[in-house]
Structures are given as structure tokens and as C-alpha cells.
N, C-alpha and C positions, 0 to 999 in steps of 0.2 A: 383148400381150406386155409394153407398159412397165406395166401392172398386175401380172403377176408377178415382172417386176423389181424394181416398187416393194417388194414383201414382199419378195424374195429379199433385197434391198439391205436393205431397213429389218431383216431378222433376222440378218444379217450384220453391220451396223454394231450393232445394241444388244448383240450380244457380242461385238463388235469384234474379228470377225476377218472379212475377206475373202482368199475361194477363189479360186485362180485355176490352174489345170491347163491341163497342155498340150491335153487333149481338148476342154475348152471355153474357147474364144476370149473375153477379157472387153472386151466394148466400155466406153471408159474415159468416153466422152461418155453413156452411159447412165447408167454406175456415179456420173458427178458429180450427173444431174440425180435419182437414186436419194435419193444425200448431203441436197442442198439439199430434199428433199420431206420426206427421217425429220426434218433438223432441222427444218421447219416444222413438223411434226408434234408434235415432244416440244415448240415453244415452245406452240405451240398447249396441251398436255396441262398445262404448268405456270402457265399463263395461266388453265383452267380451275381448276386447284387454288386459286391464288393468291384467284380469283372467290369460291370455297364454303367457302373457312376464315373461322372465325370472329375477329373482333379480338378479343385482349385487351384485357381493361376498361383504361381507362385509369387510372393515378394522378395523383391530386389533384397538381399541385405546389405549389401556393398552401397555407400551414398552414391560411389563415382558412378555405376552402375546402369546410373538414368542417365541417357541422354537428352540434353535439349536441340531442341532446331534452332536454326538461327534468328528467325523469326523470335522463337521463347524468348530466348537469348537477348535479344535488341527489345522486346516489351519488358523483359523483366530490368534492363541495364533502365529503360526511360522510367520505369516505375520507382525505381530507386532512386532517381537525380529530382522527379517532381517530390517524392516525400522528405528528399535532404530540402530540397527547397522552400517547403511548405514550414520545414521544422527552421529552419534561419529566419524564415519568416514573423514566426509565432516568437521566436527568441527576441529579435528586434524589435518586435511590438510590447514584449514585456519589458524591453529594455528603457525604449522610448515610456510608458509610463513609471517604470520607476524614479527614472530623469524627472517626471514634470512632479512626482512628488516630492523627491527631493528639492527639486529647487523650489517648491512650494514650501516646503519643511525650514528651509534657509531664509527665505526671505521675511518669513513668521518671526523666527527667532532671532532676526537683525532687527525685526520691529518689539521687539521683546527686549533687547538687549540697546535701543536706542530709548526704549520709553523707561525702562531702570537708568540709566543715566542722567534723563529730565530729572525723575524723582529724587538723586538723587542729589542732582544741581540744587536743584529746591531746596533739599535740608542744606545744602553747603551756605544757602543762602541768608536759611534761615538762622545758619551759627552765626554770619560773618555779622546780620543784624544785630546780635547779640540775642536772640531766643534760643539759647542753647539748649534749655531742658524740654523747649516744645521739637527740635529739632532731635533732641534724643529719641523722645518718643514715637514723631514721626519715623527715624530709622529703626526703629524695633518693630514698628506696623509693616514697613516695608519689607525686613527681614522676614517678619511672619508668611506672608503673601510671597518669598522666592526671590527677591531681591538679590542680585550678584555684589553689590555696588556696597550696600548696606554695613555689612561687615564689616571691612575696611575701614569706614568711617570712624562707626564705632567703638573699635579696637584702638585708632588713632586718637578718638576724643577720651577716651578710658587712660589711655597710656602720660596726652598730656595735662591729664584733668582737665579738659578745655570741656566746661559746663554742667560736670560731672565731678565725683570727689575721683581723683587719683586712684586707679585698682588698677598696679599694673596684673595681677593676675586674671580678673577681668576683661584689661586687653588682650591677654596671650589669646583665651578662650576665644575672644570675637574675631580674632589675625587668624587661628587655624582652624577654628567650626569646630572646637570641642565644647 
């Protein structure tokens, strides 16, 4: 009898329901020592599992830990000399274009700095004719447009009244770009 109990109980509890009808009487001291047999049962069943699983391999925690072969060893040394190489590479080629814009950038600004000179020969020329106040004016156009040359002039024509009324504070303004 307590053998078919033991099943009745142990397929009762693993879907965890227990019967109990008015027709059949359930002895409650059976039904515990039922209990305590499935659970030694299922410890028993996980205790076997736990027995015939395989470990996972373990990991290294130590870095030094891995060894390489020498072979690794000599791919990973070439793999590192082609990407220092590749990176000198890419540096030099940035380098070389920065080069060709700057001297791009230079030689712009010489022809900048050569064609405000023209401009500004021009008005010198035009004071030395005596058109002094078309020559002011042209240096205040020039000015406007970024003229380096400009200034100077006008600060120098302000200061000696040359075509202009005398303002030396006028020229300070045009000598220091306030």
C-alpha cells in the first residue's frame, strides 16, 4: 500500500495537485511521509544531473596565463609593423596635403598682398598728380574691400593735410584701425 501511495503522491505532488474526495478518506500522515519521499527523490534526480554535466572550461584570469606559439608570436609581431606602417603612411599623406594647401594658401595671399600694393601705387600716384581728394576716396574704397596698404596712407595724408583738412586725430584712427 505505502508503494502505491508513494506514486499516487509523488504524481500528485509533481503537478501539484492533491485529491481529496469525500469517497476516499486521505490519510494526512501518509500523504507527509509521501511529501518527504518525492522530495528526496527529485534531490536525489538533481544531484544525479548536477553528477553527469559537464564543466565549463574554465577562463584564464591571469593575462600572462595564455600562451602563444611562436608562430602567434611572429604573425602578431608582422601584424603590428604592417599597421605602424600603414598609420606613417596615412600621416604622410595627410601631411603632404596639407603642405600643397598651404602653399596654395601662400601663394594666394602673395598675390593679394602684391595686387593691394598696385592699388595702392595707384592712389600714390594719383596724390603725386595732385587728385588728392579722388585719391582719398579711392583709398577709403580700398580700405573697405580689406586693403592692408590703405591705412597708412590715409593716416599719413590726414596727419599732413596732404589733400585733406589736417585731423590729426583722424590720422591716429587710420595709423591704429580704431
Amino acid at each position: 500500500m505505502k508503494d502505491h501511495c508513494f506514486l499516487a503522491c509523488s504524481l500528485a505532488l509533481s503537478i501539484g495537485t492533491i485529491w481529496a474526495s469525500p469517497v476516499a478518506a486521505v490519510d494526512w500522515t501518509i500523504m507527509d511521509h509521501c511529501k518527504r519521499n518525492a522530495d528526496r527523490l527529485l534531490n536525489k534526480v538533481r544531484v544525479d544531473e548536477l553528477k553527469h554535466r559537464t564543466p565549463a572550461p574554465e577562463k584564464p584570469t591571469d593575462p600572462q596565463a595564455v600562451k602563444f606559439s611562436e608562430s602567434d608570436k611572429a604573425a602578431l609581431d608582422e601584424l603590428t609593423r604592417n599597421c605602424e606602417k600603414r598609420d606613417r603612411e596615412r600621416a604622410m599623406e595627410k601631411n603632404r596635403e596639407i603642405q600643397a594647401k598651404n602653399m596654395a594658401l601662400r601663394k594666394r595671399l602673395e598675390e593679394i598682398r602684391l595686387r593691394d600694393q598696385q592699388l595702392v601705387a595707384q592712389a600714390q600716384q594719383m596724390r603725386k598728380a595732385g587728385k588728392t581728394a579722388q585719391a582719398v576716396k579711392y583709398l577709403e574704397q580700398l580700405y573697405a574691400g580689406g586693403s592692408a596698404g590703405a591705412p597708412f596712407m590715409l593716416g599719413s595724408m590726414y596727419m599732413a593735410g596732404d589733400g585733406v583738412k589736417q585731423d590729426k586725430k583722424q590720422a591716429v584712427a587710420w595709423l591704429t584701425g580704431n
